[in-house]
C-alpha positions in Angstrom: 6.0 7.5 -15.8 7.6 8.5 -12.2 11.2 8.5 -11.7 12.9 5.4 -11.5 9.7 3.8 -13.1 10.1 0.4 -14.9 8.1 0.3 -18.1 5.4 -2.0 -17.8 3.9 -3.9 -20.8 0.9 -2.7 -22.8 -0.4 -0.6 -20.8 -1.0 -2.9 -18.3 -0.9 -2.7 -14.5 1.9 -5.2 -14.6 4.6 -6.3 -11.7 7.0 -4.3 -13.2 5.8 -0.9 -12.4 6.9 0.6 -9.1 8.2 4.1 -7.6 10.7 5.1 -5.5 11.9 8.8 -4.2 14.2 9.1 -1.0 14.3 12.9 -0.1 16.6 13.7 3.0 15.8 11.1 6.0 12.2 10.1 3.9 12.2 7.2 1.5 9.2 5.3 0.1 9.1 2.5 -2.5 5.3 1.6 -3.8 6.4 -2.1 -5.0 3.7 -3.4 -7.5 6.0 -7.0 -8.0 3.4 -8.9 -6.1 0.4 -7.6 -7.4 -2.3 -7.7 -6.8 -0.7 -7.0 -3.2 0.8 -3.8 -3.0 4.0 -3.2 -1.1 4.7 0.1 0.2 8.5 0.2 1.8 8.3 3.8 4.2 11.6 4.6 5.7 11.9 7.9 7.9 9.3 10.8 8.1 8.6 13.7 5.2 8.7 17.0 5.9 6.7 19.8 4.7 8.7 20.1 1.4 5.9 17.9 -0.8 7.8 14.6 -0.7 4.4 13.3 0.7 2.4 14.7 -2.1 4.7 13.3 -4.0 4.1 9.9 -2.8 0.9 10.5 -2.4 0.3 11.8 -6.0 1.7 8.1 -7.2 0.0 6.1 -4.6 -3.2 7.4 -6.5 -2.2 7.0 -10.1 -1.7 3.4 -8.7 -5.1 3.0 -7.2 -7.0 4.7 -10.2 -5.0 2.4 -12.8 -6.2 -0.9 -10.5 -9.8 0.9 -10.5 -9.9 1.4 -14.0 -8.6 -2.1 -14.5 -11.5 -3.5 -12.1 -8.6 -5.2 -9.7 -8.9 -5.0 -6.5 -5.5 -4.3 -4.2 -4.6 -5.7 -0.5 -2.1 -3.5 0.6 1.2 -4.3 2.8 2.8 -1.3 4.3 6.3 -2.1 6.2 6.4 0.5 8.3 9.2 -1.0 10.6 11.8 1.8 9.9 9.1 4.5 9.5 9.3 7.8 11.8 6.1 9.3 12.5 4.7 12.3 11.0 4.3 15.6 12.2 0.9 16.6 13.3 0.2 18.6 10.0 1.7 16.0 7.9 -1.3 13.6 9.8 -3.6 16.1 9.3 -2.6 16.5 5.5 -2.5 12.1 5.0 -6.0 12.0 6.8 -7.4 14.9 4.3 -6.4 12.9 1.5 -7.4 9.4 2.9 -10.9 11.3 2.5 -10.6 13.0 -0.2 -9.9 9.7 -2.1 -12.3 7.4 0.7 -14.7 6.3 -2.2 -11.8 4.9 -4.4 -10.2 3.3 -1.5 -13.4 1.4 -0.4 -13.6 0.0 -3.9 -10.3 -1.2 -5.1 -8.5 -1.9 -1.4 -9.4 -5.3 0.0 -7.1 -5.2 3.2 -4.1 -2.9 4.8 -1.7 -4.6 6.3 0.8 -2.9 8.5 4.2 -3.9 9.4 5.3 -2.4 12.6 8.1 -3.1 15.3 6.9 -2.0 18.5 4.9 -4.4 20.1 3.2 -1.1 21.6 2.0 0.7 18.5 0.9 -2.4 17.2 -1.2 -2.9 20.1 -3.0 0.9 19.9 -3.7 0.3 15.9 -5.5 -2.9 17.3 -7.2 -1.5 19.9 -8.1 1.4 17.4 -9.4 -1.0 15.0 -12.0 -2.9 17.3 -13.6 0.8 17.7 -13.3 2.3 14.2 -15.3 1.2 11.4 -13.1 3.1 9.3 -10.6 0.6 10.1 -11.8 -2.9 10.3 -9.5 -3.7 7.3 -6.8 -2.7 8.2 -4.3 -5.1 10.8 -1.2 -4.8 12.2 1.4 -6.9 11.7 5.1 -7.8 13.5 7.2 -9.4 10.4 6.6 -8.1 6.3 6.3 -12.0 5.3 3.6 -12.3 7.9 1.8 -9.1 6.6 2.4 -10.7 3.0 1.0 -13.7 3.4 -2.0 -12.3 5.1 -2.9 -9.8 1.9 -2.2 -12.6 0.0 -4.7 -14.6 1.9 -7.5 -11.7 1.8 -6.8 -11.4 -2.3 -7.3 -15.1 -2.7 -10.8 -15.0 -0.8 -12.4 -12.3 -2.1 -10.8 -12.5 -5.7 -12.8 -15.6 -7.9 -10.0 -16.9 -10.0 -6.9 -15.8 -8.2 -4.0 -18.3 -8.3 -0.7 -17.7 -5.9 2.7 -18.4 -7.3 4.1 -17.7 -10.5 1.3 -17.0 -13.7 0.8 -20.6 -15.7 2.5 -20.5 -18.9 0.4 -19.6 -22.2 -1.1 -21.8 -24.3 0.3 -21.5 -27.5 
């Protein structure tokens, strides 16, 4: 279990599992609460001492559990306080991204990424319309916004799934 994990129930991918690690002026939180949308909190910018393998490392266990489970993930990353990455550290992430691409394609309906400047938001958009690589993946200006949007994608492509708060079991 990662540091600062919750214990989940039975095994189960359950909204009570999460991670969180703040190294220096780097902090991530990978918020399973809302599954099946992911939250992924990124404040500041790694460095090279492994804090991104780190996350990384979790980020798959996270993925292969959801995989193994046969539930698919829309992801919501609030980038609003992020820092960007050095050029290896981009390098290293896109490595990774490629490394794991197969897995990706199969569990993650949507990204969703929260961003500030009006600006960057506007290259990821423009990026997207040329990329196939990226047609999932949208930015966003506000977290509830980018929320209610992976909600949205889980609700159309999962058969079945209810928003709100799980019905109560029949006894």
């Amino acid at each position: 279990m990662a540091p600062g994990a919750r214990p989940g129930a039975r095994g189960c991918m359950c909204p009570s599992e999460w991670y969180n690690s703040s190294v220096g002026h780097f902090s991530v939180e990978i918020d399973t609460d809302r599954l099946p949308v992911l939250l992924i909190r990124w404040e500041g910018a790694p460095d090279e001492s492994g804090s991104l393998d780190a996350f990384l490392d979790e980020l798959l266990a996270v993925w292969r559990k959801a995989d193994d489970l046969g539930r698919p993930l829309s992801i919501v990353v609030d980038a609003s306080n992020a820092a960007p990455l050095s050029a290896p550290l981009r390098q290293h992430q896109a490595d990774w991204l490629a490394k794991h691409r197969a897995l990706m394609q199969r569990i993650v309906l949507s990204v969703h990424v929260c961003i500030r400047n009006p600006l960057v938001r506007g290259a990821l958009t423009a990026i997207r319309w040329i990329s196939s690589d990226l047609e999932t993946v949208r930015a966003h200006a506000r977290v509830d916004g980018a929320l209610a949007a992976a909600l949205a994608d889980v609700e159309a492509a999962v058969p079945g799934h209810r928003s709100g708060p799980p019905a109560p079991e029949a006894r």
